[in-house]
C-alpha positions, 0 to 999 in steps of 0.5 A: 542294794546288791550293786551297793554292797559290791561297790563296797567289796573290791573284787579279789583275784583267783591269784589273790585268793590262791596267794593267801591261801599259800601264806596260810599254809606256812609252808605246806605244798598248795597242791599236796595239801588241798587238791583232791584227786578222784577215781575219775582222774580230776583235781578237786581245787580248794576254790573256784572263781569266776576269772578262772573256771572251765566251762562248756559252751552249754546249758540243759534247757529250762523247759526240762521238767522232770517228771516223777515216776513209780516202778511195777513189777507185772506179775500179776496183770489186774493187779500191776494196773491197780497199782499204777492208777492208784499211784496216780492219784498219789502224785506220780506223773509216769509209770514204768512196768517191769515184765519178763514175759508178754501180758494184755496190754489193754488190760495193763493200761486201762486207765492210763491214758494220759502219761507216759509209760515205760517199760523194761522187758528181760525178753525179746518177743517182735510180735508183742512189741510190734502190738505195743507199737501199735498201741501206742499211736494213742500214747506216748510209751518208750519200750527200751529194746536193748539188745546191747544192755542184756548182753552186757548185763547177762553175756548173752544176747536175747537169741543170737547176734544176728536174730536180736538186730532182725528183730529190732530192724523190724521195730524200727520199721514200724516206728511211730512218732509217739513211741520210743523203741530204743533204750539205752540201760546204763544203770548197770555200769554204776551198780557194778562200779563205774565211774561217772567218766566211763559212764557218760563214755560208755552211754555215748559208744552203747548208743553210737552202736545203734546209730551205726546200725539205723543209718544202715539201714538208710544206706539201704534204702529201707528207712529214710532220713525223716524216719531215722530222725524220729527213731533218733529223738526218741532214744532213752537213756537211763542213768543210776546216780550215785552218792557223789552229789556235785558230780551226778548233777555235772555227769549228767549234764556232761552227757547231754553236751556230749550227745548233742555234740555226737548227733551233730556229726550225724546232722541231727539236732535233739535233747536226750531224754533221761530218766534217773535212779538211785544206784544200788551201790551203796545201799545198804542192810544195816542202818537201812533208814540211812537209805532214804537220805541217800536216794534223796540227795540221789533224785535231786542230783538227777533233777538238777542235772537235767533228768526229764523223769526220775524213779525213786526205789524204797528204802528197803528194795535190797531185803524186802519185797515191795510193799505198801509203806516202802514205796509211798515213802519213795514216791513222797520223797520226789513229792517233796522235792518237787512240790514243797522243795520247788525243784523241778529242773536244772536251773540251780546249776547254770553258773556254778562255777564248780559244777560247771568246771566238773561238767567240763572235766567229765566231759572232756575225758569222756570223749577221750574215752568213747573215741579210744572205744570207736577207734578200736572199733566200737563197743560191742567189739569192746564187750567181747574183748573183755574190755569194757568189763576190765576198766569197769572192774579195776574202778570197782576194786578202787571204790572196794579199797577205798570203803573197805579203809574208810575212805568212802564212808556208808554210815551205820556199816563201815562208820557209826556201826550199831552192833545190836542192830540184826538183820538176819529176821528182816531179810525176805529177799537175798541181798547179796549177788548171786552167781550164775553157772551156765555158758555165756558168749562174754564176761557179764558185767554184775552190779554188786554193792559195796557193803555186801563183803562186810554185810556178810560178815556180820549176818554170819556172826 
């Protein structure tokens, strides 16, 4: 039948195709009137046809399944277990424990025995993670150790420059098969305003850095190449996608291409491992059940651009304290998408030939990028230039413009705004960015949301 109905329909050119649209212009610039420029630098065509696309000689593997996975804070220990063995039972199939200081580790995961676990510390303790590596010989974990990640995001390091990487080189001694000690956190370049270029240009010099300081330790004889290919393999990344749908799908998949090409110039050959939120950036107080759509469209960009485990955040994470009813909404959401929706992986993407050529466009500038940061000597350097914080700012300041004109448009805040919608009795939690005083070795790069200027504005009315 499909071979019938396109012996019917001759096949139209790009030329054509772009030949008529002209005529229907009447006059009017092609260029000027139908081609979009984003913040990334790229030009958004009308069209897109197969005779004329882009594309990278690249496809994320079909065998990606991502997994769904729920957020706890460790507080309480008795009480963060109960909830991850609870969440199981609702569907999850990973859990991710927050903590910012060493807890039992047996006591927080009895009864997880057969998933992933992932982590993320605000603090640097070599003998309890040197417990949890351990521990993990029974399991598959991942402790994110990011020593890049909290200087970039605090201004510090955890102790100093040099204390940070003994302690790291004394994990990656240690390093198992089954654990994954180093974590690339990118999440908050998005929530501070980068753009999806300089976020797969930024995850790619972040984890050059620890590339260079592993193969160090080769050249000193203190890993071996086995080793250092089982450290590698294991590194995470995780990403913050944003409400820019066909272009969170074409970043991550642009990431992937770039990595891999990144470690075959190390004579290294793996997949990333990603796990995908939703960006804080444009959620918002007002109209805050807008948020459930936009943290949808947000976990399937991650899926379809190839994610291995996304963790939904509750519709109302910006003002309200964790609660039941928010978070089984959370968890539901990746339910639907991968039970009733049926999208479980990135073979939707394959072919299209607008992700495709976006995948190609990131990807591209990207590497322009993460080569200008290696030649000016690398990341870190970049960090304590100021940099790093200046380009993710100036994109900010754009994106700002760009909200506060309506150009991008957050319904119910800058759009469609319900003005007998109050906010001030449902806030338990501040909402806005908070301003630390205390002395910092570089500028902190601060994730802050668009709506939050104008937000203010209408509590204090």
């Amino acid at each position: 039948m499909s071979d019938f109905l396109f012996e019917n329909f001759p096949s139209i050119s790009s030329k054509q195709w772009k030949q008529k649209i002209q005529f229907d212009l009447k006059g009017l610039d092609y260029n000027d009137t139908l081609l979009t420029s984003t913040n990334e630098g790229i030009r958004i065509k009308p069209f897109y046809h197969n005779d004329s696309f882009k594309s990278l000689d690249f496809n994320v593997p079909d065998s990606k399944k991502t997994d769904i996975c729920q957020n706890f804070f460790v507080n309480d220990v008795k009480t963060a277990n109960f909830l991850a063995v609870k969440a199981l039972k609702k569907g999850v199939d990973s859990v991710k424990f927050i903590a910012d200081k060493s807890f039992d580790i047996n006591l927080l995961l009895k009864g997880l025995d057969d998933i992933d676990i992932y982590f993320q510390f605000s603090f640097l303790d070599e003998d309890f993670l040197l417990k949890l590596i351990d521990h993990g010989k029974k399991r598959k974990i991942f402790l994110n150790v990011d020593l890049i990640g909290n200087l970039s995001k605090t201004g510090n390091w955890f102790f100093n420059n040099k204390k940070d990487h003994e302690v790291l080189k004394a994990l990656l001694l240690r390093s198992v098969e089954t654990v994954s000690i180093i974590g690339i956190d990118l999440v908050n370049y998005k929530n501070a305003g980068a753009n999806t270029v300089q976020e797969v240009a930024y995850a790619l010099a972040h984890a050059n850095e620890y590339l260079n300081f592993i193969f160090d330790l080769n050249i000193k004889k203190e890993l071996s190449l086995s080793e250092i290919e089982n450290i590698i393999k294991n590194i995470f990344f995780s990403f913050a996608q944003g409400g820019n749908y066909f272009f969170e799908i074409a970043k991550l998949r642009a990431f992937q291409y770039l990595w891999k090409l990144l470690l075959n110039e190390y004579q290294i050959e793996s997949q990333a491992i990603i796990m995908a939120e939703p960006s804080f950036r444009n959620k918002t107080l007002y109209d805050y059940n807008a948020n459930l759509l936009r943290s949808t469209t947000e976990s399937m960009s991650g899926i379809l651009g190839g994610a291995n485990v996304i963790c939904n955040h509750a519709y109302d994470v910006v003002f309200h304290r964790k609660n039941e009813f928010g978070e089984r909404i959370a968890r539901n959401q990746l339910i639907i998408l991968k039970e009733e929706s049926h999208i479980t992986n990135s073979e939707a993407t394959s072919g299209s030939y607008y992700i495709e050529e976006l995948t190609f466009e990131i990807a591209e500038k990207a590497l322009e990028i993460f080569k200008e940061i290696e030649r000016s000597g690398g990341f870190v350097k970049q960090l304590f230039d100021g940099t790093i914080q200046r380009k993710i700012k100036e994109n900010a300041i754009k994106e700002q413009q760009q909200f506060d004109s309506g150009e991008i448009v957050l319904l119910g805040t800058n759009k469609y705004a319900n003005k007998e919608d109050k906010m001030k009795n449902e806030l338990e939690l501040y909402p806005f960015v908070k301003k630390k005083n205390g002395k910092t070795e570089i500028q902190p790069i601060i994730a802050i949301r668009l709506a939050e200027v104008m937000e203010k504005k209408r509590l204090d009315k």
